[in-house]
C-alpha positions in Angstrom: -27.3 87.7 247.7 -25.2 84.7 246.6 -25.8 83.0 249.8 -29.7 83.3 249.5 -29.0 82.1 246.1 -27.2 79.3 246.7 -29.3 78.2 249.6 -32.3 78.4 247.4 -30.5 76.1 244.7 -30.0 73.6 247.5 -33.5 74.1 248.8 -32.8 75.4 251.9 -34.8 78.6 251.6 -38.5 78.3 251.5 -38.2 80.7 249.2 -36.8 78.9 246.3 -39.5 80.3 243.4 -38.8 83.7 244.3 -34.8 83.2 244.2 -35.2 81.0 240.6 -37.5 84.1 239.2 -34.4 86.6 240.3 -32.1 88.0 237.6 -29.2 87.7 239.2 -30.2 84.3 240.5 -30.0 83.2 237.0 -26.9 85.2 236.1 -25.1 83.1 238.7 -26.1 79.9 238.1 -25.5 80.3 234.4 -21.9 81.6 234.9 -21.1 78.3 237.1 -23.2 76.1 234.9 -21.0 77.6 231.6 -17.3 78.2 233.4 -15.8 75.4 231.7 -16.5 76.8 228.1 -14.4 79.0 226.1 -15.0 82.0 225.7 -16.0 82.0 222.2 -18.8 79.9 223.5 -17.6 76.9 221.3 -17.1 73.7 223.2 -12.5 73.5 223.4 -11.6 70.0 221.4 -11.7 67.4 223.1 -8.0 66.2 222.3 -6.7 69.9 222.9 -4.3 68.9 225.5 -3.1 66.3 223.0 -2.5 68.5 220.2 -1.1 71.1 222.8 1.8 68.7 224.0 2.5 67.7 220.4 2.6 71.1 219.2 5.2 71.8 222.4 6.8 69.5 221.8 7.2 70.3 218.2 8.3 73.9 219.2 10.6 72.1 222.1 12.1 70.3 218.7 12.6 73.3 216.5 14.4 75.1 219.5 16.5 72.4 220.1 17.4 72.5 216.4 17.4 76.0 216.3 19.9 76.0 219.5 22.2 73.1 218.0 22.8 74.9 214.4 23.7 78.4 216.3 26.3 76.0 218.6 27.3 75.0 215.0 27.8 78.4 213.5 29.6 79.6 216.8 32.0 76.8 216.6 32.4 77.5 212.9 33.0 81.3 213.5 35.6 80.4 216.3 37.6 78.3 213.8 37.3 81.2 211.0 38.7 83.6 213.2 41.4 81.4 214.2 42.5 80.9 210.9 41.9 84.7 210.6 44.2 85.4 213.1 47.0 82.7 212.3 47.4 84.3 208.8 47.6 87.6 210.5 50.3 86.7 212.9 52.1 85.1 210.0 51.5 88.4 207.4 52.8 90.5 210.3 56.0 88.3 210.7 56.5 88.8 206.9 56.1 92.3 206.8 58.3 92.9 209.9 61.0 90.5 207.6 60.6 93.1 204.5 60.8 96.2 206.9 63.9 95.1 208.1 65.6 94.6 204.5 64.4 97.9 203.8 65.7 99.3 206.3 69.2 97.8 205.3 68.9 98.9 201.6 68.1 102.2 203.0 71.6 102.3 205.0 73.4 100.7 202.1 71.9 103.8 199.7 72.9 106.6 202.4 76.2 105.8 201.4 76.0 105.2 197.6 76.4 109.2 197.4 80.2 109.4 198.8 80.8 106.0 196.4 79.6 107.7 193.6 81.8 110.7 194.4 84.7 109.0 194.5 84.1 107.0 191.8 83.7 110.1 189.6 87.3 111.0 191.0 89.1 108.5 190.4 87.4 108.0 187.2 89.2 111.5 186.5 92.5 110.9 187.5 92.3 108.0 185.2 91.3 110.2 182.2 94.3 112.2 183.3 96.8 110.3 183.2 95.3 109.1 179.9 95.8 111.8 178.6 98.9 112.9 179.3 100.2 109.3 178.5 98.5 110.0 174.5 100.4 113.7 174.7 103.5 112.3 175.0 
């Protein structure tokens, strides 16, 4: 069918009025007479391809943009965290410095019981002999 009809466009059919009276004839010939219109059946700008590349290139801008500030935060983040970390290390040292005091003052306490203790006795042998001195 689209051979006899595209013989008959070229004239090589002696049939050519039949084929041009044919629906399908006419179907044809207007889908390859209209392939280069959208589909919308408006005629595409004719600067389309211009305005195209300008808005890639637009888009190709903004992602570059958009690609350079998150480079910008990462790096920015990196440094944070750094920082982050330093005072970490350094708040750790400090608290491994007070840990170990504590754990001096604690020993020096354990003993502070017996002290007392003996404190306490000689602190009576003293009021003893006090008071036999004051008898006499």
């Amino acid at each position: 069918m689209q051979t006899a009809a595209f013989q008959g466009k070229k004239g090589g059919n002696a049939d050519s009025d039949k084929d041009a009276q044919d629906p399908d004839y006419e179907n044809i010939t207007l889908t390859f007479r209209n392939r280069d219109q959208p589909r919308g059946s408006h005629p595409a700008p004719v600067n389309q391809d211009s305005e195209m590349s300008k808005e890639l290139l637009s888009l190709k801008r903004e992602l570059w943009n958009a690609s350079n500030a998150a480079q910008e935060c990462q790096e920015e983040q990196k440094k944070g965290w750094r920082v982050i970390l330093q005072n970490f290390g350094e708040a750790m040292k400090a608290i491994r410095e007070i840990n170990t005091k504590v754990q001096g003052g604690n020993e020096k306490l354990k003993t502070v019981p017996a002290e007392v203790n003996q404190i306490n006795k000689n602190t009576q042998k003293i009021l003893e002999l006090l008071g036999r001195n004051t008898s006499t």
